[in-house]
N, C-alpha and C positions, 0 to 999 in steps of 0.2 A: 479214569476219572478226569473230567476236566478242567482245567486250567484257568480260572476263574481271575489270575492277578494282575493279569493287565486289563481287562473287562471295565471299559468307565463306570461310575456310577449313577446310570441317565435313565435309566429305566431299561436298558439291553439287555443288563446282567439280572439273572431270572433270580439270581439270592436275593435281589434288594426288591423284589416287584411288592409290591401291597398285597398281590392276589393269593402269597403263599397265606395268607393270615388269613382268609374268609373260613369262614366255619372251624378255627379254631378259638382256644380262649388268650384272649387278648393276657399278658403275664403283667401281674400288676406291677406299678411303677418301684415297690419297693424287691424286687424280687433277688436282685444280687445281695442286698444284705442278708437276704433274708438264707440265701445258700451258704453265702459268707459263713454265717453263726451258724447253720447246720452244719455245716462241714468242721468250724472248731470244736463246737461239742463234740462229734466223733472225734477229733482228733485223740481232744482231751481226754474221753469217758466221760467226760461230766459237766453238768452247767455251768460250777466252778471255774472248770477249768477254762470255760470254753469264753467267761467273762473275762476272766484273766486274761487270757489269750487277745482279745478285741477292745480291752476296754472298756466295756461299757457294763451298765447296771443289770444285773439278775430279771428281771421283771422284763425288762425291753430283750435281751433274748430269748426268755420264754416266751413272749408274744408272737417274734419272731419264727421262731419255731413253729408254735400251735398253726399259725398263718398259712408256713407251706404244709406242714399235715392237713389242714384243710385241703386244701388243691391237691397233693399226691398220695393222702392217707398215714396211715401210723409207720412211721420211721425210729421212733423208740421204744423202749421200755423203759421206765423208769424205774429206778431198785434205790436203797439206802443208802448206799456209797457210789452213785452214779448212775450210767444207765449203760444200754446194751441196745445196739442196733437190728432193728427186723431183717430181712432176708430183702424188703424192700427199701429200707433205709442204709444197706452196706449198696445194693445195688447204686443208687439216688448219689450216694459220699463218694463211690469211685468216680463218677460220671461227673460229681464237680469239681475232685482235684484234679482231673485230666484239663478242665477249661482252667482252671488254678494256675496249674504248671504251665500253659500255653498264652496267658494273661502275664504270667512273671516273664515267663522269655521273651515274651514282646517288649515288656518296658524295659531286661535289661540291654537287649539289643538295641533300644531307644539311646539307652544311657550311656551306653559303648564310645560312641563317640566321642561323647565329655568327658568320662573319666578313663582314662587311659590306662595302661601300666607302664607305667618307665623302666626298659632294658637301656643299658649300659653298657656298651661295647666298645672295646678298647683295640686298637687298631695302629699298624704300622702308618703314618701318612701317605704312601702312596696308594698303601690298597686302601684306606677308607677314601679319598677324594677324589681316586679314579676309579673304584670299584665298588664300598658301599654305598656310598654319597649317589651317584647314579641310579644307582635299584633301589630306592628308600621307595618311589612310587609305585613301584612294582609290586613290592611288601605289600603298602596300604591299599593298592587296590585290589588286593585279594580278601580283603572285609578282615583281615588281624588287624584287632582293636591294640595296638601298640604305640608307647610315643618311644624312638629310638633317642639315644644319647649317644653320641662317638666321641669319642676318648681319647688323647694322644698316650702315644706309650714311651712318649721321650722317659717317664719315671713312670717305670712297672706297676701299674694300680693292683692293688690287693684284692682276690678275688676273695679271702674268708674274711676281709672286712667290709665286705660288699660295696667295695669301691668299685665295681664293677660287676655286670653278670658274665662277661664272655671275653675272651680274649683272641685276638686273629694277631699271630703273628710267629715270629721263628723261634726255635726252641727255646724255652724259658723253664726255669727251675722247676719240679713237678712233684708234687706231693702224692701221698696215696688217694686223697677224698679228690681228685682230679678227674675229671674226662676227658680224656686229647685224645682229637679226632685227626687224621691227615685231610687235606686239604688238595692241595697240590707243591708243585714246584715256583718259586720263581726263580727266574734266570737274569741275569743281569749283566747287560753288555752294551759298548760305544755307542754314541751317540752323537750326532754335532744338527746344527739346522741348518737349513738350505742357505740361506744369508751367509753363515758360516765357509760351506763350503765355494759359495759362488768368490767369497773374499781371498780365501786363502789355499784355495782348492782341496781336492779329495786325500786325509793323509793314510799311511800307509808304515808300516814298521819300520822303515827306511829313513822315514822324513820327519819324524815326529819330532824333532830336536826343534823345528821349523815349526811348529802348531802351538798353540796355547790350552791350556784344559782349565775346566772349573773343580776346585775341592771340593770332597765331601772331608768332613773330619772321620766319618765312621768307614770309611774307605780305606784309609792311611795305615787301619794298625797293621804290626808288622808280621801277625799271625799266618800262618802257614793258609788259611782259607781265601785268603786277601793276593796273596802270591803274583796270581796271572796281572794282578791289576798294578800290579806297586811296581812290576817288573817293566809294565807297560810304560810309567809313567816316573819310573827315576830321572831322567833325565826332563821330564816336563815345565812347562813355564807357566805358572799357577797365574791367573789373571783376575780370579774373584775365588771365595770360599764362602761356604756356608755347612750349619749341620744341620739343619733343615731340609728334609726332601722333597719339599714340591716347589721349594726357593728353587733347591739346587735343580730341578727339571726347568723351569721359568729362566733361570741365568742362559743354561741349555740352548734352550725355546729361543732367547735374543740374541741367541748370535757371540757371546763373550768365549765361547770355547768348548773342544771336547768332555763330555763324560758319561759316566756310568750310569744309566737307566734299567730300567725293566723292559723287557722285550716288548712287551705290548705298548712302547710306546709307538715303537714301529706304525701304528696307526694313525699316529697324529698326521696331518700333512705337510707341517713345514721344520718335521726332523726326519734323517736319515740317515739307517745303520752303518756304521763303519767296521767293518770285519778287520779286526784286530788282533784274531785267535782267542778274543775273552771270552767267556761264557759261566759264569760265577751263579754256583747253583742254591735256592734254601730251600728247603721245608718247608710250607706251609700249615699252621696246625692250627686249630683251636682248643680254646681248653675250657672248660666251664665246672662248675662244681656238683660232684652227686648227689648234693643233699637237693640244688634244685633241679631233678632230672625232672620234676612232676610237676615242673611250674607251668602252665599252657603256652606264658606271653614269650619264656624263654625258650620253650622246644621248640614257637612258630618262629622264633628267631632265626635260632641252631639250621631248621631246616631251608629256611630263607640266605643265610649265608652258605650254606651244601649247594645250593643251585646255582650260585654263582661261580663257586670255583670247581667242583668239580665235574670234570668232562670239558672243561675249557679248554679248548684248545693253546693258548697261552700260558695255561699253569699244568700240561704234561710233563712228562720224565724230560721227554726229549727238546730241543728248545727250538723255535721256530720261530723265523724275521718274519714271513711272508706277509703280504697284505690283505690275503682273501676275508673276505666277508663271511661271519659268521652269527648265530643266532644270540650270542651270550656278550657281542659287539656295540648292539646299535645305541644304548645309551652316552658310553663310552665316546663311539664315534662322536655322536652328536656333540660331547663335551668339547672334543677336539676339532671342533668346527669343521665335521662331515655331517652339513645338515641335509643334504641330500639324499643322504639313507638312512 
């Protein structure tokens, strides 16, 4: 069959030529209402219903009617309590709810655009503003009619109060009507920017009494998970703090001192890894609720965020500094002012 939808409409394309219509009968100008109201009477069984259905007055659908039974022949039977379709009026009724259903998908694919459905994803900051935030156009340009929300998770939004549809983040409390997915790993380890190092040079386990670091406060506590880092950093010379983590990457970025990053920032071009022995691992999970597994806007979500973390080479088991170029990179890069790839 051929392909007919890039075809202008200049007289090329042989659907729109005048010459299909010679020797047949021209369809009078009322002819869609007039399928219209045939098709709601079947719907209905009845003229009743079939007014009900449309609107409009008894009289003007049986006109209707009688009109196309002129042109195609008897498509009812009329009985007491309704009526009953001929062999040629069920044939006639399939063949215009098929144009029916292909007249609605067209306008709601019209409509797609303007009304949206609003997902709500609640997200660590650094994965939403260097990893959703980046693939939002990726999303839309796969034709999912979605309007996204990202969420901060500083205060755990409630997913059975539908303060949220999804949640991207490390383990959080888990009920039974829960879905958690794994995700990946992130890893999190030293960091300082080139400015940094060019000041005060490259530190080293040795020296560190000699370097300055930036705080996180969620870094600090004294729990056994935190260990490598706090061990790193007892004797440190705090120069700025924040709890914010794309503050605390930004303080990083400018040069104010050591800290703990995600390994993919390694990408950036004016930070570089400081091998320290840290290597501080999480879970990555999502969770979302099973009453909406059947929502459309949210499984194209779900599986819109699958693509970006897993198989990423960045959120494997094992943790990796390197710089290689990769397919699940290029937005990323670009954020990081690698606009060359």
């Amino acid at each position: 069959m051929t392909n007919n939808s890039d075809t202008p409409i200049d007289g090329s394309n042989k659907l729109f030529d005048n010459n299909l219509l010679e020797g047949r009968h021209v369809p009078s100008p009322g002819l869609w209402d007039e399928m219209r109201s045939f098709l709601a009477i079947a719907r209905a069984g009845s003229l009743l219903g079939g007014t009900e259905t449309l609107g409009i007055s008894q009289p003007t659908l049986s006109r209707r009617l009688m009109t196309l039974e002129d042109r195609l022949g008897q498509l009812v039977i009329r009985k007491p309590h309704g009526v009953e379709l001929t062999t040629k009026g069920r044939e006639v009724a399939e063949r215009i709810a098929k144009i029916d259903l292909e007249f609605s998908d067209l306008f709601t694919a019209s409509s797609a655009a303007t009304y949206r459905s609003v997902v709500k994803v609640a997200a660590t900051d650094g994965l939403a503003a260097f990893w959703l935030a980046p693939h939002i156009p990726g999303l839309l340009q796969q034709g999912i009619q979605v309007s996204l929300e990202i969420i901060s998770l500083q205060n755990i939004p409630n997913l059975k109060k539908n303060e949220v549809d999804i949640i991207v983040a490390f383990p959080v409390p888990v009920q039974d009507d829960f879905i958690v997915e794994d995700l990946g790993h992130l890893h999190l380890t030293t960091f300082a920017s080139l400015e940094y190092i060019k000041r005060f040079g490259t530190p080293t386990r040795d020296n560190l009494s000699d370097h300055r670091f930036v705080g996180n406060r969620q870094y600090l506590s004294s729990s056994d998970f935190w260990r490598d880092w706090v061990d790193v950093t007892k004797e440190a010379q705090y120069i700025a703090g924040t709890d914010m983590n794309v503050t605390y990457a930004t303080m990083i970025k400018s040069g104010l001192g050591l800290g703990l990053l995600g390994n993919y920032m390694n990408m950036d071009p004016y930070l570089i890894h400081v091998d320290l022995g840290v290597n501080i691992g999480h879970g990555i999970r999502m969770f979302s609720l099973e009453q909406k597994r059947n929502y459309p806007e949210i499984a194209a979500t779900k599986q819109w965020i699958r693509g970006i973390f897993r198989g990423n080479p960045w959120f494997l088991s094992e943790m990796i500094v390197n710089d290689e170029v990769s397919d699940y990179d290029q937005r990323v890069r670009w954020l990081m002012n690698h606009y060359s790839t």
